[in-house]
Structure formats: structure tokens, C-alpha cells
Backbone bond lengths (Angstrom), bond angles and torsions (degrees), N, CA, C in turn:
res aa  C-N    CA-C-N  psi(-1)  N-CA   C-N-CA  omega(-1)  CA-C   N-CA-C  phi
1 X - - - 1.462 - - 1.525 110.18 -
2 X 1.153 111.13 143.55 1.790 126.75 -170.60 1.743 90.59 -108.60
3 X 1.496 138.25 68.09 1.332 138.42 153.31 1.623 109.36 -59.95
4 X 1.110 107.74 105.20 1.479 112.57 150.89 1.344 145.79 -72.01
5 X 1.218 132.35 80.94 1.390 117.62 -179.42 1.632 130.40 -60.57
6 X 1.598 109.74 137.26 1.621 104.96 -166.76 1.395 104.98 -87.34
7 X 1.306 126.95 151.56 1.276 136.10 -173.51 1.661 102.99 -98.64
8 X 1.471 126.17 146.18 0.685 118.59 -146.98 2.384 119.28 -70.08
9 X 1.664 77.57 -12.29 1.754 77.54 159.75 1.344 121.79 -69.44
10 X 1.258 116.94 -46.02 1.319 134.13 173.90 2.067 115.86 -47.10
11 X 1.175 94.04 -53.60 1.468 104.20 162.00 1.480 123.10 -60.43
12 X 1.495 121.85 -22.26 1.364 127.53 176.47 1.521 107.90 -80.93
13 X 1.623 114.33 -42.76 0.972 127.97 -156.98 2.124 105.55 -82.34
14 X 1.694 94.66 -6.87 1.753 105.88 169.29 1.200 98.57 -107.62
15 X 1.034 140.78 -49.70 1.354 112.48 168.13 1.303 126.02 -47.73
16 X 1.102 151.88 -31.08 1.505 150.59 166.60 1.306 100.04 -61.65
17 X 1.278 133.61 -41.93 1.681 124.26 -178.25 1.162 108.55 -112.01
18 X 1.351 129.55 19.78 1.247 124.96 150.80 1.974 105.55 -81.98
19 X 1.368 92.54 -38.44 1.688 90.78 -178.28 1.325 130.97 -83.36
20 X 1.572 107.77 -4.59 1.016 151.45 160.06 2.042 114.44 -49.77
21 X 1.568 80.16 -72.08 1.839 99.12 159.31 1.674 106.48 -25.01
22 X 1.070 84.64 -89.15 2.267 123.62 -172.54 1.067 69.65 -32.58
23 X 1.392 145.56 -93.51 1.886 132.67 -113.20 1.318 89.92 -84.28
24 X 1.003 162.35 -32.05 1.520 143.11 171.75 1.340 124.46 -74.34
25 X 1.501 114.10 -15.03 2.062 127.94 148.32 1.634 98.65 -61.05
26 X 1.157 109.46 -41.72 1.582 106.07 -169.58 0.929 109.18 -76.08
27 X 2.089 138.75 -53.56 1.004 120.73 164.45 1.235 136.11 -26.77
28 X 1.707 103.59 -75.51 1.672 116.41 171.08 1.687 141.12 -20.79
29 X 1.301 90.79 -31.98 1.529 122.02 -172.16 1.746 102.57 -55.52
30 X 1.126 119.29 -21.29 1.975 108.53 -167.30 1.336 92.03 -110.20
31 X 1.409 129.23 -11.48 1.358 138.57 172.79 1.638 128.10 -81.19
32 X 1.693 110.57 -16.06 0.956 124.87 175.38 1.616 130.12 -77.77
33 X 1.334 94.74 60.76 2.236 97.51 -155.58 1.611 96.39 -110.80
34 X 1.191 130.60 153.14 1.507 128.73 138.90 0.966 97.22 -29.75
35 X 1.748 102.78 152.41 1.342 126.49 -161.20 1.365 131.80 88.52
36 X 1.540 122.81 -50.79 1.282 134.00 -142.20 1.901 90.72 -93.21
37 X 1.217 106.77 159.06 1.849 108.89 174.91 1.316 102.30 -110.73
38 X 1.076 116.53 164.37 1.738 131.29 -165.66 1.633 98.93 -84.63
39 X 1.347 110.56 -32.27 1.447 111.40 167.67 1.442 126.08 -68.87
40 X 1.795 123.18 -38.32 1.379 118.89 143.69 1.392 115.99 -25.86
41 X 1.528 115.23 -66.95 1.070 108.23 -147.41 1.435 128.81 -103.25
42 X 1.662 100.52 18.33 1.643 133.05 152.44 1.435 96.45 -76.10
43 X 1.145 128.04 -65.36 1.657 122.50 -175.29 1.577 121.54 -40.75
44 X 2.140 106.81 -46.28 1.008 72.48 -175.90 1.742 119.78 -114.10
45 X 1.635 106.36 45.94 1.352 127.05 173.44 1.632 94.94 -79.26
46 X 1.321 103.39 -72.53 1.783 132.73 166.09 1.455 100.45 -20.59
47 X 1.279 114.56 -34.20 2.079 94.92 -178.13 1.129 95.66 -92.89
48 X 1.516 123.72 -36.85 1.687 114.25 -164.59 1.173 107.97 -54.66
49 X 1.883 114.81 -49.18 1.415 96.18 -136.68 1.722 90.09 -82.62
50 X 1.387 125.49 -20.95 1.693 133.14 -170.44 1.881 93.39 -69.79
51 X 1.118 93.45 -71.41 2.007 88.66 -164.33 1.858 103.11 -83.24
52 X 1.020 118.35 -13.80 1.911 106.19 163.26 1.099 117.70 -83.51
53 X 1.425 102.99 -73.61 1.299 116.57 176.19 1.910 137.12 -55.66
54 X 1.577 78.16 -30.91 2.130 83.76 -175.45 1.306 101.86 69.24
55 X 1.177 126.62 28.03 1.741 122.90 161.10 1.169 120.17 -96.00
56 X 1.055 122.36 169.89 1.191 131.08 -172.20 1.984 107.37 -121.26
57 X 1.553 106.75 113.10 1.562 111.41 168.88 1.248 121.05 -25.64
58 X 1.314 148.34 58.38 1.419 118.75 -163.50 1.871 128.94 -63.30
59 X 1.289 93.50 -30.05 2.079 91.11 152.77 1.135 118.29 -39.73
60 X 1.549 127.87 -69.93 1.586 131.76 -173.68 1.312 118.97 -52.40
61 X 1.577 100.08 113.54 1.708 140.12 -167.58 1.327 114.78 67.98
62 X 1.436 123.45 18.28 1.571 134.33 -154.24 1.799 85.33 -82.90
63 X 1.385 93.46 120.74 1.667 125.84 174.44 1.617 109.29 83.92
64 X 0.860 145.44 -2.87 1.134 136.30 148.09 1.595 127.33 -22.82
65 X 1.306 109.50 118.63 1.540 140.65 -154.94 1.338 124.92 -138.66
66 X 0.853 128.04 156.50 1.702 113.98 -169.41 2.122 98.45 -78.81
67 X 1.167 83.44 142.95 1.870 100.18 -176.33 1.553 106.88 81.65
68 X 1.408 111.63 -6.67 1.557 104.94 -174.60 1.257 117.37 -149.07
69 X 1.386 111.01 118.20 1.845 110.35 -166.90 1.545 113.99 -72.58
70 X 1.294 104.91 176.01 1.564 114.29 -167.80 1.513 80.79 -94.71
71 X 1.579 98.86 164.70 1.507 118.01 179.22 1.836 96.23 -67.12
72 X 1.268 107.05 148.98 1.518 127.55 -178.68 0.918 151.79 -81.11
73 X 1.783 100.45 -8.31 1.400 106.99 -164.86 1.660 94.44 -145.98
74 X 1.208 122.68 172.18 1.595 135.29 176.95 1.675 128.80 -67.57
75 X 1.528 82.73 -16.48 1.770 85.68 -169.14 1.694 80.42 -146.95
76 X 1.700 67.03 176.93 2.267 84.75 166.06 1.293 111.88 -144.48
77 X 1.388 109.76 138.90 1.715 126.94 -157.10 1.343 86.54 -119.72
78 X 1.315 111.94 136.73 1.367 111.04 172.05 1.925 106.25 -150.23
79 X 1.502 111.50 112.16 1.314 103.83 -147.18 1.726 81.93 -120.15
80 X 1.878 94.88 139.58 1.350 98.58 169.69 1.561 126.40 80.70
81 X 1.912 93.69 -120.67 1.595 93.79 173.33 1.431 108.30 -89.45
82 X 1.249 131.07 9.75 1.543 123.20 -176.55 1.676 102.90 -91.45
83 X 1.413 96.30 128.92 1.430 86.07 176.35 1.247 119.09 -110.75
84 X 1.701 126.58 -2.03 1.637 114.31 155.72 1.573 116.79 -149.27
85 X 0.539 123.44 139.85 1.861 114.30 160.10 1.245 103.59 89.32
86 X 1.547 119.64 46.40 1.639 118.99 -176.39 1.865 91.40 -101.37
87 X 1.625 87.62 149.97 1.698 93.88 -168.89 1.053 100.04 -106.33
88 X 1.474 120.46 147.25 1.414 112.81 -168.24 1.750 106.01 -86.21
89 X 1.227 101.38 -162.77 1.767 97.28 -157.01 1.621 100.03 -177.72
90 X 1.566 105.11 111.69 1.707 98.85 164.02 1.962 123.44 -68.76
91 X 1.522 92.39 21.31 1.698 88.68 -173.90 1.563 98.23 -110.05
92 X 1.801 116.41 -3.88 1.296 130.19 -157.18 1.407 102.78 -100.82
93 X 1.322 141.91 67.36 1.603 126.11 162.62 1.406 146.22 -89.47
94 X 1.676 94.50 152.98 1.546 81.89 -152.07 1.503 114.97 -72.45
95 X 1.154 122.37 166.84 1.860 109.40 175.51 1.567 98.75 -138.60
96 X 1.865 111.83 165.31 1.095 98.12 174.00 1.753 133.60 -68.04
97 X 1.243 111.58 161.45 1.743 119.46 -170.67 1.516 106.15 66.99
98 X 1.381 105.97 32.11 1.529 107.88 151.73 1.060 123.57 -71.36
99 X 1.701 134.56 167.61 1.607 106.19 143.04 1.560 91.89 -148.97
100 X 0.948 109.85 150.49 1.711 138.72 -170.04 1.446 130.67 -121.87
101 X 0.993 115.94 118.65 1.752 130.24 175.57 1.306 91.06 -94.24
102 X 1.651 110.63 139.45 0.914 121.27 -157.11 2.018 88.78 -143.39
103 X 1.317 119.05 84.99 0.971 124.77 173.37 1.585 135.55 -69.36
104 X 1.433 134.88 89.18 1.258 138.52 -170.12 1.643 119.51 -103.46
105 X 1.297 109.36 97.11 1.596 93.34 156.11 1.701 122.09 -127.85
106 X 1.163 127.89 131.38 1.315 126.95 -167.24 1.685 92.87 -125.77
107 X 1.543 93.21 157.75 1.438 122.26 -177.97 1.459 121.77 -104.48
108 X 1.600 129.25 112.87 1.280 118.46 171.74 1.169 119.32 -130.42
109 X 1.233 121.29 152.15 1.618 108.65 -162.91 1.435 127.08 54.27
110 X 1.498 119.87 2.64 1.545 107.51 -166.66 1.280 118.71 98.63
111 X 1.747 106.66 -2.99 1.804 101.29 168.03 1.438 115.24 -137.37
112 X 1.132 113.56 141.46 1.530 129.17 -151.57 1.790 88.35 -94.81
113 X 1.436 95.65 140.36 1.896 108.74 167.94 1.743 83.71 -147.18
114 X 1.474 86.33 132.94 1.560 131.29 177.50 1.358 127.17 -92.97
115 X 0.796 158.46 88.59 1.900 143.75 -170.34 1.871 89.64 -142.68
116 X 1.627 100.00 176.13 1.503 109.22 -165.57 1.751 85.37 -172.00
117 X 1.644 116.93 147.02 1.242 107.66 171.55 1.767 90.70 -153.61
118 X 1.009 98.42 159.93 1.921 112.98 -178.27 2.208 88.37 -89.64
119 X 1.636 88.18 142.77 1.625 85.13 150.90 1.313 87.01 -153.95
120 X 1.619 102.02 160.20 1.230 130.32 -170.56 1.724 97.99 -111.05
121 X 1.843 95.82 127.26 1.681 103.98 171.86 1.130 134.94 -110.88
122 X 1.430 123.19 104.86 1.302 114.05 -171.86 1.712 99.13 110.34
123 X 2.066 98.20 -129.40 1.279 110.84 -154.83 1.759 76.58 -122.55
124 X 1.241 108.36 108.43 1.735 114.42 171.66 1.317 107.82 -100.32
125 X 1.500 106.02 144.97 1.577 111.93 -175.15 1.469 94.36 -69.74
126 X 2.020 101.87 163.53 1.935 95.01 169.08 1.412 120.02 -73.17
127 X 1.303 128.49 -17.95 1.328 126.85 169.69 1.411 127.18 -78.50
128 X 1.145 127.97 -10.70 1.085 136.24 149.56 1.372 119.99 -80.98
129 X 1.345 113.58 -24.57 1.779 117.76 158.67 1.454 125.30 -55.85
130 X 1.835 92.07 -47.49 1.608 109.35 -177.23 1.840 97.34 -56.43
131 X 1.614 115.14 -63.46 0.834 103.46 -130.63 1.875 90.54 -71.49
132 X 1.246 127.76 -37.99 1.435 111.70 162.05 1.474 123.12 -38.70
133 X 1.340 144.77 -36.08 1.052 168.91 -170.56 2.040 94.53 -61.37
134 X 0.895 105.78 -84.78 1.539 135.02 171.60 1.746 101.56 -30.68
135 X 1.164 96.11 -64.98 1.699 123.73 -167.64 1.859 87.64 -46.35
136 X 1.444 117.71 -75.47 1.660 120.25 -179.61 1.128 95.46 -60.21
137 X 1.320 143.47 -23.85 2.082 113.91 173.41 1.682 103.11 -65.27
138 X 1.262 115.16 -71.39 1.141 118.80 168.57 1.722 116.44 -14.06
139 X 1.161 111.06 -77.30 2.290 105.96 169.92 1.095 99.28 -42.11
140 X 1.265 131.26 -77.47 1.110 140.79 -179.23 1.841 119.76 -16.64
141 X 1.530 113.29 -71.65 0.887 129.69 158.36 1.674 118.97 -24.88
142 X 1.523 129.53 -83.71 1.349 159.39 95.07 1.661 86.21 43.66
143 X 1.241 118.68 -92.26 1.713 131.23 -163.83 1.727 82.48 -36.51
144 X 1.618 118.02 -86.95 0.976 134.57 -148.07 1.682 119.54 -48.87
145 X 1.414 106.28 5.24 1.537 106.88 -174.46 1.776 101.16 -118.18
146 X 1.894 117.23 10.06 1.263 107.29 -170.59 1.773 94.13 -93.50
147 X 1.006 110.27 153.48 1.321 121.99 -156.08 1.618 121.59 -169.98
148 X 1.101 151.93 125.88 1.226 123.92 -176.54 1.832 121.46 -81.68
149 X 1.032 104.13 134.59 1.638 122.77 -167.07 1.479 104.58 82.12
150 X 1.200 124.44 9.09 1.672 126.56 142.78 2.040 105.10 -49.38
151 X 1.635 112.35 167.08 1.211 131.98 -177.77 1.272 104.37 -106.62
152 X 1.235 139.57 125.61 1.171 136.07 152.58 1.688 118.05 -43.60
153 X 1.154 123.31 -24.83 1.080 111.69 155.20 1.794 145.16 -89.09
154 X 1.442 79.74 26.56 1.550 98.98 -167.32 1.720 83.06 -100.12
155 X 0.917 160.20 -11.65 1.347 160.65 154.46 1.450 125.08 -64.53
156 X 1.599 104.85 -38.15 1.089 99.33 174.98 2.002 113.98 -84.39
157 X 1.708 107.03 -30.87 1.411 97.67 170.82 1.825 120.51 -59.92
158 X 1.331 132.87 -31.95 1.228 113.81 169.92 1.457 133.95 -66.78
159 X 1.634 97.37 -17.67 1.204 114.07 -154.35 2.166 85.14 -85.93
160 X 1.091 111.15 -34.15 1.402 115.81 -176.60 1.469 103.86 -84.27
161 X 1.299 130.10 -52.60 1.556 131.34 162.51 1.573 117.89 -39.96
162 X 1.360 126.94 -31.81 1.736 134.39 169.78 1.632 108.76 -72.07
163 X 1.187 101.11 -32.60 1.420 107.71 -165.77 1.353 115.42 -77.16
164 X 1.463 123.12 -49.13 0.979 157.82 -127.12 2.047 94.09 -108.08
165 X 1.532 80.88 -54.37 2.076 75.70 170.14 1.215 134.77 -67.75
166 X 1.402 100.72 -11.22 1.315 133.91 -161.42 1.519 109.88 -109.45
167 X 1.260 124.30 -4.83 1.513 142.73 133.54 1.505 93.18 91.86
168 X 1.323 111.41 36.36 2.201 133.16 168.77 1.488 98.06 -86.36
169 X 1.400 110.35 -168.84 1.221 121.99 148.73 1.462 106.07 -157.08
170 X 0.778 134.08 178.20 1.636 152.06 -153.42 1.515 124.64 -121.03
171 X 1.106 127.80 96.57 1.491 130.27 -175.25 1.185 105.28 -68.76
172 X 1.641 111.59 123.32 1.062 133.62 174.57 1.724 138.26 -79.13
173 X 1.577 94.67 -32.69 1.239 110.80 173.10 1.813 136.83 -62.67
174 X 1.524 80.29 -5.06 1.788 98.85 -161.74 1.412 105.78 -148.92
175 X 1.507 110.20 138.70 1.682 103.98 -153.96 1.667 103.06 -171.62
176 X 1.638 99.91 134.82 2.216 87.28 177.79 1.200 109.55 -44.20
177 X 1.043 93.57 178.88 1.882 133.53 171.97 1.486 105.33 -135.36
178 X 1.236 89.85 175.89 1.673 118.44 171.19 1.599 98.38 -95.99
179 X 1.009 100.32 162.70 1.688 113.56 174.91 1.281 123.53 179.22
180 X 1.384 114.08 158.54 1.568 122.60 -170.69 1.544 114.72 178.38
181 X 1.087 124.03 -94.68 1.345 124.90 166.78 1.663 118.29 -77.51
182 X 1.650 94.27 -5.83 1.774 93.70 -170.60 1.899 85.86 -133.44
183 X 1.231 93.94 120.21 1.719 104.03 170.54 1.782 118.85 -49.95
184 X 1.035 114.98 -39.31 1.452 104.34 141.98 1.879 116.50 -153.26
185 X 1.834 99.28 143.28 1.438 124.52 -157.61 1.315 85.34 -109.24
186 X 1.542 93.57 -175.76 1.343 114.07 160.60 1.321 92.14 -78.67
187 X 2.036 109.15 -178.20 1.592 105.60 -27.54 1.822 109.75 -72.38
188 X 1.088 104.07 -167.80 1.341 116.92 156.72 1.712 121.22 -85.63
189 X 1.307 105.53 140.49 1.875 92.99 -159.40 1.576 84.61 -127.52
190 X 1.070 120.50 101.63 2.240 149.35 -167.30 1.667 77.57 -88.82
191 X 1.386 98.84 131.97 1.791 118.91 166.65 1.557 114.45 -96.41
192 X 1.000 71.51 9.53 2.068 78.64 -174.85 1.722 99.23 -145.92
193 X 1.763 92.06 160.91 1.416 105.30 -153.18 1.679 95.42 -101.76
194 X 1.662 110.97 -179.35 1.585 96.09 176.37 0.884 113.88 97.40
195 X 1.809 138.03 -12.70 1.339 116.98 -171.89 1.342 97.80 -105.37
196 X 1.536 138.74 25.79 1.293 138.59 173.56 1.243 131.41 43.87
197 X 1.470 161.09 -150.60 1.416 140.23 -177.16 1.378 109.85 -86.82
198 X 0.733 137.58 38.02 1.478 136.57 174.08 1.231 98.34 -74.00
199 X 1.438 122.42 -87.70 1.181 121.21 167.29 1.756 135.32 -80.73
200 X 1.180 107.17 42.34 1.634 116.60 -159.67 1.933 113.97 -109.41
201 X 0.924 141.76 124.49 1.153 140.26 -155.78 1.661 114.48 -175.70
202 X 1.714 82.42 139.79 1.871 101.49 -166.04 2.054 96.56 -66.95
203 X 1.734 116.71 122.90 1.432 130.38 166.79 1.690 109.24 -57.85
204 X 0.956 106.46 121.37 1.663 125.45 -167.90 1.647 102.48 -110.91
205 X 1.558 134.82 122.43 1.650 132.10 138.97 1.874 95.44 -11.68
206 X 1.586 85.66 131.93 1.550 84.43 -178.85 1.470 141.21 90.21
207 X 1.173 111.60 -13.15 1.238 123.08 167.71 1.702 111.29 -84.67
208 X 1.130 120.03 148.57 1.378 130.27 179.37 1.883 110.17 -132.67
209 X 1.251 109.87 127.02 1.481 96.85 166.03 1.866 89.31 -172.87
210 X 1.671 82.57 177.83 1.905 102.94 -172.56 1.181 105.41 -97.19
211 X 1.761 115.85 139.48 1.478 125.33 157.25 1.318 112.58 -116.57
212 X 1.625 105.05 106.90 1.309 107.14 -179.55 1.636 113.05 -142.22
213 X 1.234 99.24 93.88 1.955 112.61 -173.36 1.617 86.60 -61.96
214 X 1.403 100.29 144.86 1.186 107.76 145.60 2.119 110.24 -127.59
215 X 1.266 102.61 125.45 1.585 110.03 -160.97 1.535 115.64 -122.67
216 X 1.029 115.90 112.98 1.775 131.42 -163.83 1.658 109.74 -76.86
217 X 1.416 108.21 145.12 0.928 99.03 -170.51 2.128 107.70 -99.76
218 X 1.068 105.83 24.14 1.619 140.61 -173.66 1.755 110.88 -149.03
219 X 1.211 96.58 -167.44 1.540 101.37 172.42 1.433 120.78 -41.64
220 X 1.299 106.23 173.16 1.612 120.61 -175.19 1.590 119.79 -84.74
221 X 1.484 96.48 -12.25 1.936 114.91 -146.87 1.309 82.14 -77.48
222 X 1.475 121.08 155.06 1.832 133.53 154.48 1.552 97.90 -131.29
223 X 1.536 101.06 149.35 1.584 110.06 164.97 1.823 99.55 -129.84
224 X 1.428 97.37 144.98 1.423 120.05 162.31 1.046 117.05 -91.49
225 X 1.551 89.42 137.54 1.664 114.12 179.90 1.012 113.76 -74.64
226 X 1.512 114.72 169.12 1.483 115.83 -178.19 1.448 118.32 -50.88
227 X 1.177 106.22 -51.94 1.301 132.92 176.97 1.787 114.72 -31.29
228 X 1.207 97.22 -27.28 1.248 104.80 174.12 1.768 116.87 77.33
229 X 0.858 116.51 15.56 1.245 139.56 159.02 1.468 161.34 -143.56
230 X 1.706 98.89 -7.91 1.211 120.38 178.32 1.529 108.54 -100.41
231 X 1.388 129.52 132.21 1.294 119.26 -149.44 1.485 87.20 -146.13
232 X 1.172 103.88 118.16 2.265 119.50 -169.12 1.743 102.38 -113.24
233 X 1.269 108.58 150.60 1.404 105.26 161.81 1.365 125.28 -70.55
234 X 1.562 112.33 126.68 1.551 100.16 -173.97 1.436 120.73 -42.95
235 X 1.342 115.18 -41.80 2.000 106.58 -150.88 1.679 77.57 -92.98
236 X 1.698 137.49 11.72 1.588 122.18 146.65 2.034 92.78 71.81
237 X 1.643 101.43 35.32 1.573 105.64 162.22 1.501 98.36 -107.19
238 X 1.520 125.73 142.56 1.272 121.00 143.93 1.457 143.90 -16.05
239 X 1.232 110.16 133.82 1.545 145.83 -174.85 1.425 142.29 -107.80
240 X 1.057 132.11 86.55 1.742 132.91 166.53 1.181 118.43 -80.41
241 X 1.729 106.77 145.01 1.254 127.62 119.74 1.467 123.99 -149.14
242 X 1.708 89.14 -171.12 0.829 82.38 -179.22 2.272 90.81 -154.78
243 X 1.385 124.12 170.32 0.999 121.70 -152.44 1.358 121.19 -158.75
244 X 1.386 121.15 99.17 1.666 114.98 178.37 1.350 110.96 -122.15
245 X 1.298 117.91 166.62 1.563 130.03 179.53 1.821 113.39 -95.89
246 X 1.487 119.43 112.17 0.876 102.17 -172.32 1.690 125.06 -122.60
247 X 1.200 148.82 158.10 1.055 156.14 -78.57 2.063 98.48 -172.97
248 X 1.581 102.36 86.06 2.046 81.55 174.05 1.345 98.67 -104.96
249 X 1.408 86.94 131.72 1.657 104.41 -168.71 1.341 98.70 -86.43
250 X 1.793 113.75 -149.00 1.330 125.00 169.51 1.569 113.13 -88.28
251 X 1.246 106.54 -28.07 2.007 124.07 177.92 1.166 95.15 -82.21
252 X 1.055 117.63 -70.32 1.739 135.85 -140.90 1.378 120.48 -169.27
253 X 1.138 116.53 -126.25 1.766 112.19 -178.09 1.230 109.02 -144.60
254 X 1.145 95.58 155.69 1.763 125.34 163.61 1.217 123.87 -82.40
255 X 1.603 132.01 141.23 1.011 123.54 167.56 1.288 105.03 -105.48
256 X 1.055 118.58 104.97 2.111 109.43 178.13 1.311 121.92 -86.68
257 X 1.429 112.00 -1.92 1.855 125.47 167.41 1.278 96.37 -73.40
258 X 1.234 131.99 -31.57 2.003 118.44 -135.03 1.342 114.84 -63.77
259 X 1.356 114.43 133.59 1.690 94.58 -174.15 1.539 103.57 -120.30
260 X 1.404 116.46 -175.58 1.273 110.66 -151.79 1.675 114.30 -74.21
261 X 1.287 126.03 17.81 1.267 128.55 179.71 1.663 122.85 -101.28
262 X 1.860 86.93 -23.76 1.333 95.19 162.78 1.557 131.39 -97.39
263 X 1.548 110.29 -2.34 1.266 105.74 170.54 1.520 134.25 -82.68
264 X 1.084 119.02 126.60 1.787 130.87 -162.28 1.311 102.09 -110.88
């Protein structure tokens, strides 16, 4: 693994687009009603963060390769059983007892901030509450064990131990990163425990990366869509997450997503 540590400009320069991230979750939020299409409400993320903000979408055309286009849109909607990288769509509306991940990362200056939050539309069943509910203990959980001379795999065992009591399971296929100047770095940050040192490594001052479980409310399995990016639970049961950018300090960590609902 190629871990980069950010210097402390570099760290200034994620915090501004980490908070950057957050305020366009925060905007969005009075916009999120029955009725509205996921393609509206890519558009009007897509004006904030370009003519408010001066950011830059970092989804839009992100991986694009010859024979294969970059993803399409500004954000990622992922409703229900989809558990990441759903593209939004004016043919897609929302109705009540939806619930939606609402994936944001924008670019400023050259550094990428990441965050993702569940909202609930309308009249949501309680198990689909719980399992969003659960889904943020789990990050939560996860956040609270980064530390320096902590394990990177000490994140993924709580994050699988919350889940797991809680009678979820944990998608395996899809998992943070590190990030900063590159939308995703090393390392790879596994939500689940078990994969032994392969990917396992002592948390260093300076490191930056995302914890974002995504946790089924059925099996673990996902299949991709044609589309090549939208990725659903096979047996088509419900899906959380949720997703912040985080910060190992000299104590402990930073949250550089946090937005103002979570601060106490």
C-alpha cells in the first residue's frame, strides 16, 4: 500500500472540502419530499456546488475509459435495495416510505471530501428506520476506534460486530478509501472483519480516509446492473449507508464531513 500522509496544508485544504461535502447534504435536505426525481435533485446539487460553491462534482464522468463512460451524473442516489452508485434519473420518483443515500463528494482546490447520508421520505416503515438507524451506529462505531497506533482493521470488526447483533450483514464488495488529491487512495478501509493482514495496517497522524458501511437488511450478496454501476442487493431487501471523511489526528480523529446536526 502507497498511504500518504497529508501535510498540514494539505489537511487544511480537506477540511474546507470536507465541509464543503456536508453543506450540500445540508442544503438538499428540504428538497428531499415525495414527488421530486433523483434527476431534479442531481441538478439542483450540480448548480450549488458549480455556481455557490466553485466545486467541482467529483462523480461526473468519474472512471471513464475507452469503451466505457464515466458515471453521469453529480451525485449518487441510491434508493431502497440499491446499495451504491445509483444514477439519478428524471424517470425515477421519489414516493412516500422511500429512503435514500444521498452520496456527495465535490472537489476544491484539488482535494476531494466525501460524506453520504440516508433520508427518509414521507411515511417510512420502522424497519427500514431501524435498519438506517443501525447503519449510522455502525460509522459511528468504526469513526470512534480511529486513533493513532489503532489497526485499520479494528474498524472493520465493530463495524461487523454492530451489524451482525443486529441481525444485518455487511457488504463486502465495497469499502472506504483514503483520499485527498485522488478520489480514492490507499488504503482500502474493509467493513467487515476476517480478511487478515492483507489489507491491515498500524493508523498514523495524517492519514485521511472514508468510513462508510453499507449494511443489508438480508444477505450480504450485491449484483450489478447493466449499467455498470448501480449495484442492488441480490434477494432485492434493503440497504444503508451512510459515509464521512475522516481525519487521524495526534489524539484521535477528525470528522471533516460533520455537519451541523451532528455537532454537540
Amino acid at each position: 500500500m502507497n498511504i500518504l500522509i497529508k501535510t498540514h496544508e494539505e489537511i487544511e485544504k480537506m477540511r474546507i472540502a470536507g465541509r464543503l461535502a456536508a453543506e450540500v447534504l445540508e442544503m438538499i435536505e428540504p428538497y428531499v419530499k415525495p414527488g421530486i426525481s433523483t434527476g431534479e435533485l442531481d441538478r439542483i446539487c450540480h448548480n450549488f456546488m458549480v455556481n455557490e460553491q466553485k466545486t467541482v462534482p467529483a462523480p461526473l464522468n468519474y472512471g471513464a475509459a475507452p469503451g466505457r463512460p464515466g458515471f453521469p451524473k453529480s451525485i449518487c442516489t441510491s434508493i431502497n435495495h440499491v446499495v451504491c452508485h445509483g444514477i439519478p434519473s428524471d424517470k425515477k420518483m421519489l414516493k412516500s416510505g422511500d429512503m435514500i443515500n444521498i452520496d456527495i463528494t465535490v472537489i476544491k482546490d484539488g482535494y476531494h471530501g466525501d460524506t453520504s447520508k440516508m433520508f427518509m421520505v414521507g411515511d417510512v416503515q420502522p424497519f427500514n428506520q431501524r435498519l438506517a438507524k443501525v447503519t449510522q451506529e455502525c460509522m459511528y462505531k468504526g469513526i470512534d476506534q480511529v486513533k493513532p497506533g489503532a489497526r485499520l482493521s479494528d474498524i472493520g470488526r465493530v463495524i461487523a460486530h454492530h451489524a451482525h447483533n443486529n441481525h444485518y450483514s455487511v457488504v463486502e464488495e465495497y469499502c472506504g478509501h483514503g483520499i485527498g488529491r485522488g478520489f480514492h487512495e490507499d488504503p482500502q478501509v474493509l467493513h467487515y472483519e476476517g480478511y487478515g493482514d492483507r489489507n491491515d495496517c498500524e493508523l498514523k497522524e495524517g492519514m485521511i480516509f472514508t468510513i462508510e458501511p453499507m449494511i443489508n437488511a438480508g444477505k450480504k450478496g450485491t449484483k450489478l446492473l447493466s449499467d455498470n454501476w448501480t449495484a442492488i442487493t441480490k434477494d432485492r431487501r434493503p440497504s444503508a449507508q451512510w459515509e464521512h471523511t475522516i481525519l487521524v489526528t495526534a489524539s484521535g480523529r477528525e470528522v471533516l464531513t460533520l455537519r451541523k446536526e451532528e455537532r454537540t
